[in-house]
N, C-alpha and C positions, 0 to 999 in steps of 0.2 A: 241551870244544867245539873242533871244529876252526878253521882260519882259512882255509876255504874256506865255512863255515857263516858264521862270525861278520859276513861281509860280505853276508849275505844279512837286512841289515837296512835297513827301510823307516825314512821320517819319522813319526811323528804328526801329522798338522796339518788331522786332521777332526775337530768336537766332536757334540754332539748333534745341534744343527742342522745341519752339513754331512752329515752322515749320515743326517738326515732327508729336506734337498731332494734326495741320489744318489737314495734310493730311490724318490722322489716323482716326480722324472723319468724314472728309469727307464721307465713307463710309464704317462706325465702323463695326466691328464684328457682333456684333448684328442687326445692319441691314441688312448685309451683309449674314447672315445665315439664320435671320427670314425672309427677304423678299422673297427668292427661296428654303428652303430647303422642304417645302410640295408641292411645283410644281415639284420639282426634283424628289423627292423619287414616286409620283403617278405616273409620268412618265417615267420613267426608274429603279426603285427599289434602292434596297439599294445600289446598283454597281455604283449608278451615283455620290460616295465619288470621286471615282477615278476620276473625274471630275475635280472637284478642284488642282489637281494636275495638270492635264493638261495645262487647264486654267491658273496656278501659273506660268507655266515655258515658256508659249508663254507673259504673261503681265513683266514676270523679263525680258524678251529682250527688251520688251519697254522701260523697266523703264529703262536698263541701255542707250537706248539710247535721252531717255527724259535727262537722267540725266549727257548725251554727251551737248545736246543742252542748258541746263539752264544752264551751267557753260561756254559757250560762251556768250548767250543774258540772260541776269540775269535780262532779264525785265516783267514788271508788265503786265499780260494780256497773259502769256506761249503761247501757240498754235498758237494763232495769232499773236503774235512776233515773234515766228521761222517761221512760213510759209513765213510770209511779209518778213523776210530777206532770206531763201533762195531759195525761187523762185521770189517771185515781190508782189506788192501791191493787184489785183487783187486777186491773191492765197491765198493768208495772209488772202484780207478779209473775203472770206467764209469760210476760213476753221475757222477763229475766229463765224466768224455768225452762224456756227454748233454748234461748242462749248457751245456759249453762249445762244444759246436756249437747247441746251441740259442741260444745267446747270441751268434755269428759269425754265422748266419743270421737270426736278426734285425734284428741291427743293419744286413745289406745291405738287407732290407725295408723297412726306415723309412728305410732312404735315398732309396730307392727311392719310398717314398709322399710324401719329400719330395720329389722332384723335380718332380712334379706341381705344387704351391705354388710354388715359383721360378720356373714356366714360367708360371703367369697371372700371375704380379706382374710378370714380362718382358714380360707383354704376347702369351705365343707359348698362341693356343687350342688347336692340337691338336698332340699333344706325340708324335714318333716314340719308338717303344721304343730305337732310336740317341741319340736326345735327350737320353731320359728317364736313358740309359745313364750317357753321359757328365755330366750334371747331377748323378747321384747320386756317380757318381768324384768328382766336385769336392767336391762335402760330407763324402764320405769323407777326402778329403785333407784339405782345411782342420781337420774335425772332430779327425784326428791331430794336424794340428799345434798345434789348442788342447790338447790333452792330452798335447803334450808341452814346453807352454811352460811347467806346473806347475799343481800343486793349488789354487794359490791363484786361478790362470784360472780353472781348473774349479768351485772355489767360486764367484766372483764371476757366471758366467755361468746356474747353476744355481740360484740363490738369484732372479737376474732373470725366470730362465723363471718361476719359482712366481708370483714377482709378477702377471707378466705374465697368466699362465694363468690366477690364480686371480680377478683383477681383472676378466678377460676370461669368465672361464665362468660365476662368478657375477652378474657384471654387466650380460652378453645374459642370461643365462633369469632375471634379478630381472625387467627389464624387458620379456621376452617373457612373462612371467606376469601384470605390472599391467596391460600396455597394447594384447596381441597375442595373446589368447588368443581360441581360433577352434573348442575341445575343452571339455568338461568331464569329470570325473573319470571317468564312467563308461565313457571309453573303453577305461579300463585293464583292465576285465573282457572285452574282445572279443577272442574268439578267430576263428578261422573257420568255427565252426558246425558244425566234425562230430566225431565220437565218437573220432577216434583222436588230437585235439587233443595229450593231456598221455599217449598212448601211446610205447615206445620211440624209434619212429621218428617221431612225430609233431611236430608244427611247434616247440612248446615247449622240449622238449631239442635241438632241434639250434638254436635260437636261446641256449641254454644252452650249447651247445658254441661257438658266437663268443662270447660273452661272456666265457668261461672266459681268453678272450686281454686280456680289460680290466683282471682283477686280478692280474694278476703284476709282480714287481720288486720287491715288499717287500723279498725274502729278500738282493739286490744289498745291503743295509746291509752283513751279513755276509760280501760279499766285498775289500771293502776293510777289511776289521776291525782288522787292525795299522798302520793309517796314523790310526784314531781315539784319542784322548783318553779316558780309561779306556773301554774297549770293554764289560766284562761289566756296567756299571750303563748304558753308551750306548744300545747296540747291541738290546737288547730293544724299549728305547722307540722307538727309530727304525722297526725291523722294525714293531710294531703301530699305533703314530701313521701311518705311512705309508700302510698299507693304508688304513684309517678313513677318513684326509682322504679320499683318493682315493674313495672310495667314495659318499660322503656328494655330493662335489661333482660325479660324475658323476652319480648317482641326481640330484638336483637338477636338472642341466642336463639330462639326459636328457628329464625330465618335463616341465621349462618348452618344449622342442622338441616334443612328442608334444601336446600340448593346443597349440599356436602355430600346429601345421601348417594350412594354407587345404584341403586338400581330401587327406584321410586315405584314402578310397577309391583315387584316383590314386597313392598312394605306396604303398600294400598291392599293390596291381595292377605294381609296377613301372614305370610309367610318368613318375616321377621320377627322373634320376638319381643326384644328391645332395640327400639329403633336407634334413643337415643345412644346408649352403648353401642352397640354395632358399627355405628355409623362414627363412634369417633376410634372405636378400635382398627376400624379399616384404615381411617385417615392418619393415626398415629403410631400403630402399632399397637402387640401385644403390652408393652412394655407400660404403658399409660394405663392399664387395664387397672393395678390395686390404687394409686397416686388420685382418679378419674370413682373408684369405689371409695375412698376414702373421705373425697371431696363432699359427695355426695352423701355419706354419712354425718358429713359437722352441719350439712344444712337441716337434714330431718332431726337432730340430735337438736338444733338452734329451736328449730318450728314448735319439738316436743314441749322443748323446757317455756317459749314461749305459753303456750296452749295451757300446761298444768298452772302458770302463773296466774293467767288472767283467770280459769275456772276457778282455783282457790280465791281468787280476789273479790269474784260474783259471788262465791259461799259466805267469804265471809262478811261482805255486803248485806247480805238476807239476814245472816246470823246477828248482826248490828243492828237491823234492823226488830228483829226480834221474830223473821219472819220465815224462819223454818225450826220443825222441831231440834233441839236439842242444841237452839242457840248461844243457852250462859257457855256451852262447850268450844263452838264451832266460832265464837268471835273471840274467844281468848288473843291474846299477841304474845310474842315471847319477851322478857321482859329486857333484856338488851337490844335486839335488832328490830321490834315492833314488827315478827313477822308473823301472819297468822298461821301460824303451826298447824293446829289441829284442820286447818280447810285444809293446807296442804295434804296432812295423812289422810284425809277423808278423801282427795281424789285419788290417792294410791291408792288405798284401801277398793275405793269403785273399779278402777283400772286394771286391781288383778284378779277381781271378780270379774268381769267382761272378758280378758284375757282366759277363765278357765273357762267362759264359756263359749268363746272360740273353739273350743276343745271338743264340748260336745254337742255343739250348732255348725256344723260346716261352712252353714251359709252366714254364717253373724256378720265376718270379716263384710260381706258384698252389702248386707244390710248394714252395717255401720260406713261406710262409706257413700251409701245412699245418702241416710237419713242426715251425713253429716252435710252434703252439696245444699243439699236444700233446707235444712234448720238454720244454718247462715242466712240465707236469704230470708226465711221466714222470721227470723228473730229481727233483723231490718224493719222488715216491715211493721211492726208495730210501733218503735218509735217514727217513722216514717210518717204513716198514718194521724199519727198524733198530732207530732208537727204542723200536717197539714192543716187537719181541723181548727188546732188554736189559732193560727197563721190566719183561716176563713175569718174568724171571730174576733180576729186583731188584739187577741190577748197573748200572744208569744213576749215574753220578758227581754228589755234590751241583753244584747249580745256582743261581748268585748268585741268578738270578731260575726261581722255582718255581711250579709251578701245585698243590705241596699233593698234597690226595688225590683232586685232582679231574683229575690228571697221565695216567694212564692212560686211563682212559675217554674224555680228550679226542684224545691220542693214535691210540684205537681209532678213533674217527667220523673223526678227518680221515683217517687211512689209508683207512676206506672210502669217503668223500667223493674223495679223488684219485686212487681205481681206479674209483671210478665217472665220472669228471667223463674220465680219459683215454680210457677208455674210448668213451663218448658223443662226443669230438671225433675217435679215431681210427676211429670204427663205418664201414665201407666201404659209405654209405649211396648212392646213386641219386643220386650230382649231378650228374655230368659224363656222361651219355649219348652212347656212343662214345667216350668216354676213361677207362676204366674203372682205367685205373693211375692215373690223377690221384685216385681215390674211394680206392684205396689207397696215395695218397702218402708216408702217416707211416708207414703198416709198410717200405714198401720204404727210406723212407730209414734206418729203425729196423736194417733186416736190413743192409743196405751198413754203415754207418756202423760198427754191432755187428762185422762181421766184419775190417773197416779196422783198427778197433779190437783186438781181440784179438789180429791179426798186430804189433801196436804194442807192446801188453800183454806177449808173450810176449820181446820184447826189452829191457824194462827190469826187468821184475818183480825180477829179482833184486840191481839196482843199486839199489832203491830206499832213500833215507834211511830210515833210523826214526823213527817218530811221537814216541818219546818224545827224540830230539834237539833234532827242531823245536818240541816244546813247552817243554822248557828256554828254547833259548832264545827265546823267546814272550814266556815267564815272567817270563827276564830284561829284555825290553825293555818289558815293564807294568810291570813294579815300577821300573824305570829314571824312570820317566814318570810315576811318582806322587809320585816323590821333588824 
């Protein structure tokens, strides 16, 4: 092993539970219901609950077979270390180059949705896209700086949001279910009355297609992998506990909101603008109003710092690998906390570049949020894929944690669950009339980004480390850490 490798060694200092709340905030409940539940419901009515169901039981086959893969390669940078090993270097690196810009342009999104919550807790009602700009820079910044004062920040502050959120989400829809219920169940069967309800393009799947953005983040367990406490017995249970909770407590709050609401018609029709707020400001009062904005601020604020972790962790993944320009930089660690610095500035750095051009693309915000629903699912699919293939060819590597004989066939359904689910959020369906490239936002960023990409690819391809270096030492630093 060389001594330009051997420096390319992380802390340990996540256990089950840190590994669980990364993933859980990654894309907490609360953002997870506030970011689509008034696109859902305007667009397919209260029926589009059943959604999340759906949704829950195609992303649990993921997860169980994410969580087949992180207990073979228990390496830092998930996606893009399973692809690279079970197809080739080439494969590995876009489907990490997916990834990893799906995970920078999210994280400028939820900075972004949070800016919104800072601006009414400021007191400021209508918030300029300049405003919103620079509010979100600021959270971007601080949010660096919490992540670069150490794990153990990041621990302490992510473990808070769970509290918070989960005190918070179960403890408005307990009580909007005993006290403020205004719905009974049978709303959950109303659709809008016409025959092309649960068709391709009909109301059901494309409220299927927002939801598609509620359950992602599991997989973020798997990108900090070498910073955990034995990763291949951790790291499974984090990946499938995480989804579950989440799932369970949005479906929950979801529901206590949909039967709460005072006048269901008025919010189908769009003539509410937040459903969710409105609907607990009626039931609570004005008074709940900053307490209910604040809440909702720790969870985007948890998501953010989630999202900028895991993207720096894929940078510096590549950068270790020797597989993007300006590596000897970008996998530096800091020499007391082994964290990688410069990936960190390099997504700020990206983050308030995209931020200024919020500024002068109006539409960026609508195409960043596109592009982000659907490069989640499409970065899926490549280690998906993979799996399956080796899995045909019976060459998959044993796995601490196994799904048995029931390993393939689950494989097969989620691979067609996340070519259908990207499918359906990137369908270039009739939204934007007169802005017809915004209906095709996730291809065009698909094709830019792909071709960025390749002129990337063809400059380091050949430099790249080898796989079975970086798993040495892997190797060496789990068994280092058991001992």
């Amino acid at each position: 092993m060389s001594n330009a490798m051997s420096d390319h060694v992380l802390k340990r200092e996540f256990n089950l539970w840190s590994s669980f709340a990364f993933a859980f905030a990654f894309i907490s409940p609360i953002v997870a219901l506030y970011g689509i539940f008034g696109l859902a419901i305007m667009t397919a009515g209260p029926s589009f609950w059943w959604g999340f169901l759906l949704v829950f039981l195609g992303q649990l086959l993921v997860a169980l077979v994410f969580a087949t893969l992180v207990s073979i390669w228990p390496i830092e940078g998930s996606i893009y270390q399973w692809s690279r090993r079970l197809v080739g270097n080439g494969y590995g690196w876009f489907a990490g180059w997916t990834y990893m810009w799906t995970l920078v342009i999210a994280m400028v999104a939820v900075a972004l949705g949070s800016a919104g919550f800072v601006a009414n807790i400021l007191g400021v009602s209508e918030v300029s896209s300049t405003q919103r700009a620079l509010i979100a820079a600021v959270i971007l910044v601080l949010g660096t700086g919490l992540n670069l004062v150490g794990r153990q920040a990041l621990k302490i502050f992510m473990t808070a949001s769970i509290i918070a959120e989960v005190i918070g989400s179960l403890g408005l829809g307990t009580w909007l279910l005993v006290a403020h219920r205004h719905n009974d169940l049978s709303v959950l069967t109303q659709g809008d009355g016409s025959g092309s309800y649960l068709s391709l393009s009909g109301p059901f799947l494309v409220a299927v297609a927002f939801i598609g953005w509620s359950f992602v983040g599991f997989e973020s367990a798997g990108a900090i992998a070498e910073e955990v406490h034995e990763p291949r017995k951790n790291l499974p249970k984090s990946v499938i506990f995480s989804l579950t909770f989440i799932a369970a407590v949005v479906m929950y709050s979801s529901l206590a909101i949909i039967l709460a609401i005072p006048d269901l018609k008025a919010v189908a029709a769009g003539d509410v603008a937040d459903p969710v707020y409105e609907t607990l400001t009626a039931a609570l009062g004005d008074g709940i109003a900053k307490p209910v904005e604040l809440l909702f601020l720790i969870g985007f604020v948890a998501s953010f710092l989630a999202l900028q972790t895991s993207a720096s962790r894929v940078i510096w993944s590549y950068a270790r690998d020797r597989a993007l320009p300006g590596s000897a930089m970008l996998g530096r660690l800091s020499t007391k906390g082994r964290i990688p610095t410069n990936a960190i500035a390099l997504t700020t750095l990206v983050g308030l570049l995209l931020l200024l051009l919020s500024l002068v693309a109006t539409n960026i915000y609508t195409v960043m949020v596109n592009f982000t629903t659907g490069g989640f699912y499409l970065a899926f699919l490549f280690p998906l894929v993979g799996a399956l293939v080796v899995q045909l060819r019976g060459q998959l590597p044993k796995a601490a944690f196994s799904l048995g004989g029931a390993s393939l066939p689950i494989t097969a359904v989620a691979t067609v669950w996340a070519i259908f689910e990207f499918f359906n959020i990137s369908w270039p369906r009739l939204v934007y009339p007169g802005q017809r490239y915004l209906d095709w936002s996730v291809w065009l960023a698909v094709v830019i980004l792909g071709a960025v990409g390749a002129v990337i690819f063809m400059t380091v391809r050949n430099s790249m480390v080898a796989t079975s270096v970086i798993d040495a030492e892997e190797a060496a630093d789990e068994s280092a850490d058991l001992q």
